[in-house]
TORKOL-62227 format. One record per atom (N, C-alpha, C): residue number from 0; residue in one letter; chain; atom name; x, y, z. Coordinates in steps of 0.2 Angstrom, whole numbers. Example, Ala and Ser with C-alpha at 12.3 -4.5 7.8 and 13.67 -1.06 7.14 Angstrom:
# residues 2
(atom 0,"a","A","N",(66,-28,39)),
(atom 0,"a","A","CA",(62,-22,39)),
(atom 0,"a","A","C",(66,-16,39)),
(atom 1,"s","A","N",(64,-11,35)),
(atom 1,"s","A","CA",(68,-5,36)),
(atom 1,"s","A","C",(64,0,39)),
# end
This chain:
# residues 149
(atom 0,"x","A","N",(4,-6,0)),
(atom 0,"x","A","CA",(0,0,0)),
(atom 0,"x","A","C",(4,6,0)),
(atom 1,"x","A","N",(2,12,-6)),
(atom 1,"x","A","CA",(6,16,-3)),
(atom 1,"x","A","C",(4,23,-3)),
(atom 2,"x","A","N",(7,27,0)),
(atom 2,"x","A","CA",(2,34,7)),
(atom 2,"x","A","C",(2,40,0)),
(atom 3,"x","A","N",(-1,46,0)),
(atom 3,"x","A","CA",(-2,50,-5)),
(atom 3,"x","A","C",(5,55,-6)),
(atom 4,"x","A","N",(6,57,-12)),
(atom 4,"x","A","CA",(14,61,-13)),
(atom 4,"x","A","C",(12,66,-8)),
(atom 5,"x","A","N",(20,69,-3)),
(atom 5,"x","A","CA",(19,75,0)),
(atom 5,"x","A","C",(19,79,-7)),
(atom 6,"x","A","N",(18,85,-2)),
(atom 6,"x","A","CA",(16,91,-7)),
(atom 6,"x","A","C",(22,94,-10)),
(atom 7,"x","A","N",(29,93,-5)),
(atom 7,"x","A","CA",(36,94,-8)),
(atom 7,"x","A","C",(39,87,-6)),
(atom 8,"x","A","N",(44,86,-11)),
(atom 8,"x","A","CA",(49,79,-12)),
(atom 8,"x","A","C",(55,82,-12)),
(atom 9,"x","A","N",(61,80,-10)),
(atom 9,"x","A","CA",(66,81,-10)),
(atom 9,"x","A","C",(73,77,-16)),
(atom 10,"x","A","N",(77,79,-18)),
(atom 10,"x","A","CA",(84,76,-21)),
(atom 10,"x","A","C",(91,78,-19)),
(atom 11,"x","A","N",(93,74,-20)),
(atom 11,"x","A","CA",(101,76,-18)),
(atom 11,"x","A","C",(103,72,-25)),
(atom 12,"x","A","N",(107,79,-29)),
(atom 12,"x","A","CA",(110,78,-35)),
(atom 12,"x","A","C",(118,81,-34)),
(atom 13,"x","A","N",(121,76,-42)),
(atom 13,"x","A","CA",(128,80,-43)),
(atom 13,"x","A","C",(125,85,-44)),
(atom 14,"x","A","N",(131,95,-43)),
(atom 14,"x","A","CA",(131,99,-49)),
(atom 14,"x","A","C",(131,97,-54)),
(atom 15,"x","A","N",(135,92,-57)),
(atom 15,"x","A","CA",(136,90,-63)),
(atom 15,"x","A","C",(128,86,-68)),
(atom 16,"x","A","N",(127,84,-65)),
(atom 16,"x","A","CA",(118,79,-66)),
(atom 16,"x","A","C",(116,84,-67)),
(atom 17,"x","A","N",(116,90,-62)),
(atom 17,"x","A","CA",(109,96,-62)),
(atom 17,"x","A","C",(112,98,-69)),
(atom 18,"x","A","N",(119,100,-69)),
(atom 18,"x","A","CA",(118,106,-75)),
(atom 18,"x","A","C",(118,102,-82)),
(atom 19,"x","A","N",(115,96,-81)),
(atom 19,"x","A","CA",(113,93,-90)),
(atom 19,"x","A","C",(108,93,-88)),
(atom 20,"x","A","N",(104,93,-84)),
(atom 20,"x","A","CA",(96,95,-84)),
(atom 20,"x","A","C",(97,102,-85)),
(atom 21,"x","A","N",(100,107,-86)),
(atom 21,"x","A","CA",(98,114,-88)),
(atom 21,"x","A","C",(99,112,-95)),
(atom 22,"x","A","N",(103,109,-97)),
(atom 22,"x","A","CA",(103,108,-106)),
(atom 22,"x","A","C",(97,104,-109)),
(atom 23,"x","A","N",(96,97,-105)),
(atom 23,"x","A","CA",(91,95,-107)),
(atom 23,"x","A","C",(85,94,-106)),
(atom 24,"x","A","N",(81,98,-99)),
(atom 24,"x","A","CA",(76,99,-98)),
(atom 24,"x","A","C",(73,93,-95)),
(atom 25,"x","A","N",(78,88,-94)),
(atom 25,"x","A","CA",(75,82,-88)),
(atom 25,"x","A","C",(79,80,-86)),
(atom 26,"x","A","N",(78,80,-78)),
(atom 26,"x","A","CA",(83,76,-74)),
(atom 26,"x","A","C",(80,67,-73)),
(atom 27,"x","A","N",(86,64,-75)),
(atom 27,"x","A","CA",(83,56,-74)),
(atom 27,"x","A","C",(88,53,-70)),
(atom 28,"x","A","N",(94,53,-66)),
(atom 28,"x","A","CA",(97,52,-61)),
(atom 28,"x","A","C",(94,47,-54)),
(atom 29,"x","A","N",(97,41,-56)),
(atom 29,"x","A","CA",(89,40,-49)),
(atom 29,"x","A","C",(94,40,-42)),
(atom 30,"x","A","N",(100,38,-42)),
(atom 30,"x","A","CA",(105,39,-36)),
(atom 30,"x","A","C",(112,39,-39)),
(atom 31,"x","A","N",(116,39,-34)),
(atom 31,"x","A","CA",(122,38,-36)),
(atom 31,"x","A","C",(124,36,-40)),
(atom 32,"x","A","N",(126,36,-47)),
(atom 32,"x","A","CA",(129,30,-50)),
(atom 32,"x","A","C",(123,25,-55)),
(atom 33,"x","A","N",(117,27,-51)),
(atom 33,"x","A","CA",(110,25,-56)),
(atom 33,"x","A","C",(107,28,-59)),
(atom 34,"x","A","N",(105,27,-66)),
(atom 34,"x","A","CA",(100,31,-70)),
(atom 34,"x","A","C",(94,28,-68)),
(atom 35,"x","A","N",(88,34,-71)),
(atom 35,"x","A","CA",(80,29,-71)),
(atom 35,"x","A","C",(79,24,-73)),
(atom 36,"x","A","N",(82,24,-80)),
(atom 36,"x","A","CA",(81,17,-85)),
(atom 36,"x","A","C",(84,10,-79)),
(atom 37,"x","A","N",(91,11,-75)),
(atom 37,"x","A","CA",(92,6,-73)),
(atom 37,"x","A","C",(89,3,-66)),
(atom 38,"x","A","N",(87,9,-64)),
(atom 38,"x","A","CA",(82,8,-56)),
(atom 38,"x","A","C",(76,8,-57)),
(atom 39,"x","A","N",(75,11,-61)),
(atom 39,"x","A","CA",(62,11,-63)),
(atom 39,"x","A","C",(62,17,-60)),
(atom 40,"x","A","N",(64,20,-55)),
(atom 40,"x","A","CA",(64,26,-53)),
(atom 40,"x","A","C",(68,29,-51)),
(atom 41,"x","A","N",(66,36,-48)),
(atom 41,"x","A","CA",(71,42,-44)),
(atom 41,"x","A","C",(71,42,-37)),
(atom 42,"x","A","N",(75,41,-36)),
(atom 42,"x","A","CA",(74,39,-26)),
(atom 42,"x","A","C",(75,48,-24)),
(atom 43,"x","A","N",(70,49,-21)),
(atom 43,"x","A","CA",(69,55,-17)),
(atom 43,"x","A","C",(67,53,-9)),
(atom 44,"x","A","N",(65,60,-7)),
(atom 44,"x","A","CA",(65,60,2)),
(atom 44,"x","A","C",(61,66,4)),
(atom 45,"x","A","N",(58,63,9)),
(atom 45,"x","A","CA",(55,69,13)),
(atom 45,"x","A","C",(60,73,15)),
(atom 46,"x","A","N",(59,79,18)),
(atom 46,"x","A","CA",(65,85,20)),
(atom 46,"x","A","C",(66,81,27)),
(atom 47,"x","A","N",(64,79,31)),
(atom 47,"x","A","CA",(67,77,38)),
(atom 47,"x","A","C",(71,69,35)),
(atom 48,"x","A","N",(71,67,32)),
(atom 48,"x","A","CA",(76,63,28)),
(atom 48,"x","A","C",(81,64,23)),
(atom 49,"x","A","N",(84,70,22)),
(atom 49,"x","A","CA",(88,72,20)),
(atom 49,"x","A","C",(94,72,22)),
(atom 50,"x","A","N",(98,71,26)),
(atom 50,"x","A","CA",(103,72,31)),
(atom 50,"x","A","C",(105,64,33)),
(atom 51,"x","A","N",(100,59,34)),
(atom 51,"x","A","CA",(100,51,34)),
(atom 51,"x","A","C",(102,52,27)),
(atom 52,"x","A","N",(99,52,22)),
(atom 52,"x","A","CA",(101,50,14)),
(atom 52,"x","A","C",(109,52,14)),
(atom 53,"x","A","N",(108,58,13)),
(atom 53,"x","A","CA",(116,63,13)),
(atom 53,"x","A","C",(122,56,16)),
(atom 54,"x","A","N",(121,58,23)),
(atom 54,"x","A","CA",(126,53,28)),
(atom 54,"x","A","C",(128,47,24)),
(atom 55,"x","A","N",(123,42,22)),
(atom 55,"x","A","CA",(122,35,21)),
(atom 55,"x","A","C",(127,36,13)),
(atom 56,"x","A","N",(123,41,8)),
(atom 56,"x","A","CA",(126,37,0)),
(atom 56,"x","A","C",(130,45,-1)),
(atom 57,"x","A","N",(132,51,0)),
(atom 57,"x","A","CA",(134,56,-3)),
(atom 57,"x","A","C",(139,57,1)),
(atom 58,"x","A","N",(141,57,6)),
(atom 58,"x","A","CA",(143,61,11)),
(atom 58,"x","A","C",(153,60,10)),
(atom 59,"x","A","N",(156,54,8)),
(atom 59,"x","A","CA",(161,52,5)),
(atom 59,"x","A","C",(160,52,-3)),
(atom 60,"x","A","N",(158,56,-8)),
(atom 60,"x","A","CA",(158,57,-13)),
(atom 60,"x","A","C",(162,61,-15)),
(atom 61,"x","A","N",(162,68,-12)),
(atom 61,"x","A","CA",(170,72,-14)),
(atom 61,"x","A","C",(166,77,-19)),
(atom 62,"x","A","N",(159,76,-25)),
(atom 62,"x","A","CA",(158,80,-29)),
(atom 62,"x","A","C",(154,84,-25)),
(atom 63,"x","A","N",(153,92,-29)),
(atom 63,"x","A","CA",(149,96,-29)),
(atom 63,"x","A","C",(141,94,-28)),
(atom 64,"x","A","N",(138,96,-25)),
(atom 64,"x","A","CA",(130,92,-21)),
(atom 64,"x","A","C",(124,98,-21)),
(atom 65,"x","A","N",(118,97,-26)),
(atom 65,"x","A","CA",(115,103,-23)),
(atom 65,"x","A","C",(107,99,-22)),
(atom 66,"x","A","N",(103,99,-17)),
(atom 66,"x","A","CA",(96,98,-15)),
(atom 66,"x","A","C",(90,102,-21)),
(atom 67,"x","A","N",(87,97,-21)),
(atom 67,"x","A","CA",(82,99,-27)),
(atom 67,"x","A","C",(76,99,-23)),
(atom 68,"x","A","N",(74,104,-24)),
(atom 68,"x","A","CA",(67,103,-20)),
(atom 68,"x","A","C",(58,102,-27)),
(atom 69,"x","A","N",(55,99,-26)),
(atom 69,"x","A","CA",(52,95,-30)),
(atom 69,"x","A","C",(45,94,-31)),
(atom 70,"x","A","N",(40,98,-33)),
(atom 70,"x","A","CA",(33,100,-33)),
(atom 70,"x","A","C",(29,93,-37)),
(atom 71,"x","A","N",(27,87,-32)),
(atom 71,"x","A","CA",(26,83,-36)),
(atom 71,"x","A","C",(20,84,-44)),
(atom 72,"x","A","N",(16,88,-41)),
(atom 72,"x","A","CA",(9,93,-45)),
(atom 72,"x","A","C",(11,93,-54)),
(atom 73,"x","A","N",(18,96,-52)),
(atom 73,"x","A","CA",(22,100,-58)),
(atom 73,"x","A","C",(27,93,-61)),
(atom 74,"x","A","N",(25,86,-59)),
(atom 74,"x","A","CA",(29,83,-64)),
(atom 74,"x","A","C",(24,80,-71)),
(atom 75,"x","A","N",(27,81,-75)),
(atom 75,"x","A","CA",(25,81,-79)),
(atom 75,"x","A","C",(22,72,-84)),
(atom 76,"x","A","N",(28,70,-84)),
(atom 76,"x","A","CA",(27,64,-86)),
(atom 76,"x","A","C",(30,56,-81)),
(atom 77,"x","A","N",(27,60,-76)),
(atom 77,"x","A","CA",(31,54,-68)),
(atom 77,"x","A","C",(25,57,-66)),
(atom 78,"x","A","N",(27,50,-60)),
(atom 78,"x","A","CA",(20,49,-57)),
(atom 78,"x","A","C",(24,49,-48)),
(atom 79,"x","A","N",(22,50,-42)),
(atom 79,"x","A","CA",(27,49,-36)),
(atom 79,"x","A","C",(22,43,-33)),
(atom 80,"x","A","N",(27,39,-29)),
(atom 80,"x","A","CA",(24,33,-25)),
(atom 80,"x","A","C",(29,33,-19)),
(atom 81,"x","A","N",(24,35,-16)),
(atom 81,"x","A","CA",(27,32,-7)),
(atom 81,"x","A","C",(25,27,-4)),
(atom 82,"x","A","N",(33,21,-6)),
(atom 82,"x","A","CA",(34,16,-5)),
(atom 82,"x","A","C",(39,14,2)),
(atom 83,"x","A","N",(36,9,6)),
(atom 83,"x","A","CA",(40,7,10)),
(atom 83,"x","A","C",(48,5,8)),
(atom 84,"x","A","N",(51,6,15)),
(atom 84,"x","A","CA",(58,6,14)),
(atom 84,"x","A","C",(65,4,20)),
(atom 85,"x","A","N",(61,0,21)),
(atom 85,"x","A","CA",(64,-5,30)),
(atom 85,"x","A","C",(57,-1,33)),
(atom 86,"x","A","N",(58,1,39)),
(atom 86,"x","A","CA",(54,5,41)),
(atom 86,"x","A","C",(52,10,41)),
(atom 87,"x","A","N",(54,13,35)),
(atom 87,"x","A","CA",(52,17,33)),
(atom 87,"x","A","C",(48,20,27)),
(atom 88,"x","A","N",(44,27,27)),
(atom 88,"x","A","CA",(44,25,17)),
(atom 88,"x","A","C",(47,33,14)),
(atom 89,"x","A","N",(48,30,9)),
(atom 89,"x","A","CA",(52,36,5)),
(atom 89,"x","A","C",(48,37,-3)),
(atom 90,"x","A","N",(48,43,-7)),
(atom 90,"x","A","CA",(44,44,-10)),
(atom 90,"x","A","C",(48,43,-17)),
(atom 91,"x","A","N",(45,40,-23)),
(atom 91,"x","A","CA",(50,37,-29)),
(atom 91,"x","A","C",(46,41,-32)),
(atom 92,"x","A","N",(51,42,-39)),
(atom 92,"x","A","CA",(46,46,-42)),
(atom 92,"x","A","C",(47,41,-52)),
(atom 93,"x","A","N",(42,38,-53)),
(atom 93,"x","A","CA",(42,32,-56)),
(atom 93,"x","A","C",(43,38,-64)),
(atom 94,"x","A","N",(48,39,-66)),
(atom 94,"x","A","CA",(46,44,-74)),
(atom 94,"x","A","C",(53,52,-73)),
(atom 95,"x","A","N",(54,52,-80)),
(atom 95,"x","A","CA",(61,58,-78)),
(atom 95,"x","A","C",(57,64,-73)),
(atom 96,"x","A","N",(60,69,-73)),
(atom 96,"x","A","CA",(60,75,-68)),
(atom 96,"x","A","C",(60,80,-71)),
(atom 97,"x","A","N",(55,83,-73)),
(atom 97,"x","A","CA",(56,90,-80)),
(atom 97,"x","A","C",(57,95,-74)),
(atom 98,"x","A","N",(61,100,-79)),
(atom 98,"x","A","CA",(62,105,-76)),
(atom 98,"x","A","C",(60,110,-74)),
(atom 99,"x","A","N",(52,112,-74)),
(atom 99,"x","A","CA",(50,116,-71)),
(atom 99,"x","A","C",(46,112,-67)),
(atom 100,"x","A","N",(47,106,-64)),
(atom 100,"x","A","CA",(42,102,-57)),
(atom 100,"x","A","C",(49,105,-50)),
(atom 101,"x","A","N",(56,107,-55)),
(atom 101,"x","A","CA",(60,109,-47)),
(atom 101,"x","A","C",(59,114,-47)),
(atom 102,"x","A","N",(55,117,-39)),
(atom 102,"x","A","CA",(55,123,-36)),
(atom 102,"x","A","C",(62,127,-34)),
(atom 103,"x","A","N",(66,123,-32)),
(atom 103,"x","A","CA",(72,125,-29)),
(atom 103,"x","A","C",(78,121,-29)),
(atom 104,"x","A","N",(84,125,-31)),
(atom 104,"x","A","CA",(92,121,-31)),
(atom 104,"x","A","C",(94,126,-25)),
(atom 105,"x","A","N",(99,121,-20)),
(atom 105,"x","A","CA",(102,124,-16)),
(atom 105,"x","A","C",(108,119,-16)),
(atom 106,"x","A","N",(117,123,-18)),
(atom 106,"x","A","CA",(120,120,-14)),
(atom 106,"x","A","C",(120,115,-9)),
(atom 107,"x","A","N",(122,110,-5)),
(atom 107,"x","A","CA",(125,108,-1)),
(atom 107,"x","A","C",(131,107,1)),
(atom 108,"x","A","N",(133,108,9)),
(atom 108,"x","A","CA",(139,107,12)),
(atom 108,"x","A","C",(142,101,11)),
(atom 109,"x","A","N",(149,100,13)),
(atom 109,"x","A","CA",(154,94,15)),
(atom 109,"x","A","C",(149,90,20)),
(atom 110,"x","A","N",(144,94,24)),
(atom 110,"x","A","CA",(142,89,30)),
(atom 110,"x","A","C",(136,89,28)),
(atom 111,"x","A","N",(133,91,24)),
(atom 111,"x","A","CA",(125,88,20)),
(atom 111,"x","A","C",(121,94,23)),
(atom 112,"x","A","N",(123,102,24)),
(atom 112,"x","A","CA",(120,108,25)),
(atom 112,"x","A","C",(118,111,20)),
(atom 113,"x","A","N",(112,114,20)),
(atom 113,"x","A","CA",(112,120,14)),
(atom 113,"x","A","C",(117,126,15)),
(atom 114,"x","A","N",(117,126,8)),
(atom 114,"x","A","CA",(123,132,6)),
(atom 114,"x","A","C",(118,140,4)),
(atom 115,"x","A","N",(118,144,8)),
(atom 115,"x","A","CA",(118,150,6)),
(atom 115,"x","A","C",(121,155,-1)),
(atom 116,"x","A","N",(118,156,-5)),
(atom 116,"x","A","CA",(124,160,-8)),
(atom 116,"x","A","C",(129,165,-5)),
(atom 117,"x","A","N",(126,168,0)),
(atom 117,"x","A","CA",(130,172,4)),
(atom 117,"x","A","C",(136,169,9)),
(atom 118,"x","A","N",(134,163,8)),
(atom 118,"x","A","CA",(140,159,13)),
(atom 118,"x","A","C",(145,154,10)),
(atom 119,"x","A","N",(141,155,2)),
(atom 119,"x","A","CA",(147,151,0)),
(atom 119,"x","A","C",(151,156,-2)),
(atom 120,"x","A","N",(150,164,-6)),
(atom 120,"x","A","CA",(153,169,-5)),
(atom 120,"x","A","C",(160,171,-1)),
(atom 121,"x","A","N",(156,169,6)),
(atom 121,"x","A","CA",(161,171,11)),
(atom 121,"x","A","C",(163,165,11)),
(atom 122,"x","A","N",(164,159,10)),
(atom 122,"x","A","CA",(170,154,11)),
(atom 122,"x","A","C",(172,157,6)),
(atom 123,"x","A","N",(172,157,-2)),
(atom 123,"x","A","CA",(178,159,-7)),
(atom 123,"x","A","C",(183,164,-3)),
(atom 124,"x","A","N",(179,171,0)),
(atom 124,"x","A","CA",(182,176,0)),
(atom 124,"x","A","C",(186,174,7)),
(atom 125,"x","A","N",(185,169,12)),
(atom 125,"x","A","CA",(190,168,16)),
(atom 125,"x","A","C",(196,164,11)),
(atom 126,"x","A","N",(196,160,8)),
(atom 126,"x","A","CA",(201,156,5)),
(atom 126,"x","A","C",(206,160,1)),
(atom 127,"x","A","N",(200,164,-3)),
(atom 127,"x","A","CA",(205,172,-6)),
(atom 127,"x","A","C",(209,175,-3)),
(atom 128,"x","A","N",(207,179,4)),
(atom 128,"x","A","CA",(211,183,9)),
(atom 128,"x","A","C",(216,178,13)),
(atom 129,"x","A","N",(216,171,14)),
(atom 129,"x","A","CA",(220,167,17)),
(atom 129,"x","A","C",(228,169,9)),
(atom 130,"x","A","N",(223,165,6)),
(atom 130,"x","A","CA",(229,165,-1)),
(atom 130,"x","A","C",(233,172,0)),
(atom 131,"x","A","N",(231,179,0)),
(atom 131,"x","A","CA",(235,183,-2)),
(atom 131,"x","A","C",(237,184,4)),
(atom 132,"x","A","N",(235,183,12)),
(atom 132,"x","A","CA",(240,186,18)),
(atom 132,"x","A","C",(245,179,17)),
(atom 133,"x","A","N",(244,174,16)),
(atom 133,"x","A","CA",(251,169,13)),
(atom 133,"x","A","C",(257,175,9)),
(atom 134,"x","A","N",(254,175,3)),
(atom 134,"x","A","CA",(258,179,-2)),
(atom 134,"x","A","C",(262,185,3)),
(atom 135,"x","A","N",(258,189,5)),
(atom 135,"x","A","CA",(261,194,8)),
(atom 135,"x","A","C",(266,194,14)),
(atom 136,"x","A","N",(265,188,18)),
(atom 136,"x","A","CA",(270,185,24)),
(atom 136,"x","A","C",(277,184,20)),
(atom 137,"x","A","N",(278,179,14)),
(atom 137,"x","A","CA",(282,175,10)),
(atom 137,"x","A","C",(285,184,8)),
(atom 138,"x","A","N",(281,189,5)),
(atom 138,"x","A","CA",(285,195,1)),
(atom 138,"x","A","C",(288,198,7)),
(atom 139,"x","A","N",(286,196,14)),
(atom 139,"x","A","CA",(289,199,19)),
(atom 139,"x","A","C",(295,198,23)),
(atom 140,"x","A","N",(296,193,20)),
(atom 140,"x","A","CA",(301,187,21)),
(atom 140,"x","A","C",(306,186,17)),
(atom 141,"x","A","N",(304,187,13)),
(atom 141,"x","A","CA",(309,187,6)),
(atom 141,"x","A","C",(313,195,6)),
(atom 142,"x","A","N",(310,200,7)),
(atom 142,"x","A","CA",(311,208,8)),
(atom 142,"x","A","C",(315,209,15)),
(atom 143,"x","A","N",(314,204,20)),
(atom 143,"x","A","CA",(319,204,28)),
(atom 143,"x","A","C",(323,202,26)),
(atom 144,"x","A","N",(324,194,23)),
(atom 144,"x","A","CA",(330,192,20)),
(atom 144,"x","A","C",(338,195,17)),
(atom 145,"x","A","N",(334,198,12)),
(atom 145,"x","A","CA",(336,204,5)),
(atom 145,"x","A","C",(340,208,10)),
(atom 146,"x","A","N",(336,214,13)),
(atom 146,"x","A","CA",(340,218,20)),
(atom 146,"x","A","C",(342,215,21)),
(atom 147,"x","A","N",(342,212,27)),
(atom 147,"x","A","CA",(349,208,30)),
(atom 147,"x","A","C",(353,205,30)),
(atom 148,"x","A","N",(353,203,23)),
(atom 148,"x","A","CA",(359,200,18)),
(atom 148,"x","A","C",(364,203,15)),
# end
């Protein structure tokens, strides 16, 4: 038996997966390493399941990860079933993922957090500023050196 589609569903994608859906207009990725064709479905999650998934299959990946948030209403030629899944159930989305059923892309952290724009911002701009007071310690060093020599 299975229970009726939430009203949002979740993914966790490569950036790399997502940005051939912007070319191709459908995401078919069912998990890691799975297409549609080879699983029958897309394995999604309700939002309090998101951070379990993350942990379990993503979390040692190393690729860039962004959460897709998912208006079941707006899939186009898929259908969702909330199927059991040990003790759990999780919602499969049986058909590709057109592009305008995702409501929302967000980044995701190394620890399965959403990413702000504004804070992924500030992490480049702290690695920026790390890089240059590097540089400028090394000119500093090199300039003592020179005098003293």
């Amino acid at each position: 038996m299975t229970e009726p589609a939430p009203h949002r569903i979740f993914h966790i994608a490569t950036a790399a997966d997502w940005r051939r859906t912007l070319e191709t207009g459908t995401y078919t990725t069912s998990t890691v390493g799975r297409t549609l064709e080879q699983e029958g479905f897309i394995h999604a999650s309700r939002r309090d399941q998101v951070q379990g998934v993350f942990d379990r299959y993503y979390r040692s990946l190393g690729e860039d990860l962004v959460l897709l948030t998912i208006d079941p209403a707006r899939l186009a030629d898929a259908q969702v079933r909330v199927e059991a899944v040990g003790d759990d159930t999780y919602p499969h989305v049986y058909g590709p993922i057109n592009r305008s059923a995702v409501l929302d892309v967000v980044p995701l952290s190394r620890t399965g957090g959403t990413e702000t724009l504004l804070s992924l911002w500030l992490k480049g701009m702290a690695v920026r500023m790390g890089i240059a007071l590097a540089v400028m310690v090394a000119i500093a060093v090199v300039v003592l050196v020179v005098q003293n020599a």
